[in-house]
VEXDREN-2710 file (C-alpha; in Angstrom, 1 decimal):
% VEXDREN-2710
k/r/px/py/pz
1/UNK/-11.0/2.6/2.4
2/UNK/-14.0/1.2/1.3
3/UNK/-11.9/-2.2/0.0
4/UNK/-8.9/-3.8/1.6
5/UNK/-7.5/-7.4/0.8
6/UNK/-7.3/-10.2/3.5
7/UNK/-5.1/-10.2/6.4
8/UNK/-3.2/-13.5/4.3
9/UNK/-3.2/-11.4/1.2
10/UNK/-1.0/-8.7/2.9
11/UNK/1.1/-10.8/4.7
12/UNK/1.7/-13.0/1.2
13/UNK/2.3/-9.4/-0.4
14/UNK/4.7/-7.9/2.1
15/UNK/6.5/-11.3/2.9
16/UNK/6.2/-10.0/6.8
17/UNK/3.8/-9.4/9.8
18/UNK/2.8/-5.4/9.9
19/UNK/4.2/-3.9/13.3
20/UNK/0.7/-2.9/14.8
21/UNK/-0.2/1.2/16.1
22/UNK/-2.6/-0.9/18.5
23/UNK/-2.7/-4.8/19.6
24/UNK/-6.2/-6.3/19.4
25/UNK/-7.5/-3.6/17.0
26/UNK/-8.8/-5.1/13.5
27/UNK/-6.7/-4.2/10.6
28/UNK/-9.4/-2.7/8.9
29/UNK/-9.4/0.4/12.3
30/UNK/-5.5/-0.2/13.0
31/UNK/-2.6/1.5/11.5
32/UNK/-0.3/-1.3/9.7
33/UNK/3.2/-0.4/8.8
34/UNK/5.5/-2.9/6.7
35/UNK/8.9/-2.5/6.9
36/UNK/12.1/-3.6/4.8
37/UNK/15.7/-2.5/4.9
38/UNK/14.9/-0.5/2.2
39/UNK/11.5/0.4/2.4
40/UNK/8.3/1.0/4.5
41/UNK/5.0/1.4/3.9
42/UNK/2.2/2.6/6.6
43/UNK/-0.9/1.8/5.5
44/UNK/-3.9/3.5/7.6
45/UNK/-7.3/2.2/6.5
46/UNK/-10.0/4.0/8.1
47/UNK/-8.2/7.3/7.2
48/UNK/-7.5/6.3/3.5
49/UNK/-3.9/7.0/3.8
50/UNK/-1.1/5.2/2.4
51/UNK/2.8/6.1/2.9
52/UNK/5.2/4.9/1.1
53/UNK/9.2/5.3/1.4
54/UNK/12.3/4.0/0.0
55/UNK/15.7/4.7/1.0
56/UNK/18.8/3.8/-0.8
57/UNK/22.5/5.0/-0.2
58/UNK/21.7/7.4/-2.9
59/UNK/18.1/8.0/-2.3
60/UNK/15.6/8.9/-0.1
61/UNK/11.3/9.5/-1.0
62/UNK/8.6/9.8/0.7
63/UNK/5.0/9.6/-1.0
64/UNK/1.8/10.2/0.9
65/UNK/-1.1/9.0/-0.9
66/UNK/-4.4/10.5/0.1
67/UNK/-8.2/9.7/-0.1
68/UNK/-7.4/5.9/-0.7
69/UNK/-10.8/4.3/-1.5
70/UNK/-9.3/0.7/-2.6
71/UNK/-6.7/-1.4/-1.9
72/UNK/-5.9/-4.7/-3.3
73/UNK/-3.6/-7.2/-4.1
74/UNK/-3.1/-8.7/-7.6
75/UNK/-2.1/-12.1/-8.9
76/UNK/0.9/-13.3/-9.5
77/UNK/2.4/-12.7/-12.9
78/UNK/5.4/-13.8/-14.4
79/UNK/6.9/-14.2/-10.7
80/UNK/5.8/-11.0/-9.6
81/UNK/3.3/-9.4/-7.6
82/UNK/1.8/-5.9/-7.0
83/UNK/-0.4/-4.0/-4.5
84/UNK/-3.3/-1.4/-5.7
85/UNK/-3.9/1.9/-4.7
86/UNK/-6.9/3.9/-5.9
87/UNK/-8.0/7.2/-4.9
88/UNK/-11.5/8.2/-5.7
89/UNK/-13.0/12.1/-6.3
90/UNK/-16.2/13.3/-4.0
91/UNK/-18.2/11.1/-6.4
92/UNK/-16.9/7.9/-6.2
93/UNK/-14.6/7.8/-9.4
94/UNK/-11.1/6.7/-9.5
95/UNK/-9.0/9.3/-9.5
96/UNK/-5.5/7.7/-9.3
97/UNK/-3.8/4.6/-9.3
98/UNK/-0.4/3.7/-7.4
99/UNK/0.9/0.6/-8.4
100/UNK/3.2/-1.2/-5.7
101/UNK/5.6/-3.9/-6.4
102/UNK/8.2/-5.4/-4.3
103/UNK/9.7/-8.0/-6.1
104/UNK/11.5/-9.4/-8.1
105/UNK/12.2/-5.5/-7.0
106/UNK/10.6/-2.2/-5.4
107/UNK/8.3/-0.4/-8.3
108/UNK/5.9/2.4/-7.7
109/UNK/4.2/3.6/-10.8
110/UNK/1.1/6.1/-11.2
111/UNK/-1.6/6.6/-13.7
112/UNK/-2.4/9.9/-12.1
113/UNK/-5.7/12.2/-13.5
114/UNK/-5.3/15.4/-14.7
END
């Protein structure tokens, strides 16, 4: 990922430390994965991979997102608060964009390309 918020940002996001794949490692090299009863999200940085999973007594997905070039988190509006993901083509250009929100409850929307 060639763009990831601030270690703060996150944490303000998530509303919880990540559980770390390796103490000591910067987030930026590490492999960060935020759990929730309900929900999980490993985020790997250097490898531009996002996953993201919900389960519910009714439901259960899991979405890998791929070739991650940005991640970001967005202001607050109207009380709530969601996380960017945008995957970019060989050329640099967005490609697709996961939107992430976890409250007031869990959202994950995409404005996917052709």
């Amino acid at each position: 990922m060639t763009k990831i918020p601030s270690e703060a940002a996150c944490l303000e996001f998530f509303g919880r430390a990540p559980a770390l794949a390796d103490i000591g490692v910067p987030w930026a090299y590490n492999i960060l994965e935020f759990a929730h009863d309900d929900w999980r999200v490993v985020i790997e940085p250097a490898e531009g991979t996002v996953l993201v999973e919900l389960r519910t007594a009714s439901v259960e997905l899991s979405i890998p997102i791929r070739g991650v070039a940005v991640f970001e988190v967005l202001g607050k509006t109207s009380g709530a608060q969601q996380a960017v993901f945008s995957t970019s083509t060989a050329g640099g250009n967005t490609s697709d964009e996961w939107r992430l929100g976890l409250t007031p409850r869990f959202s994950l929307t995409c404005r996917c390309a052709d």
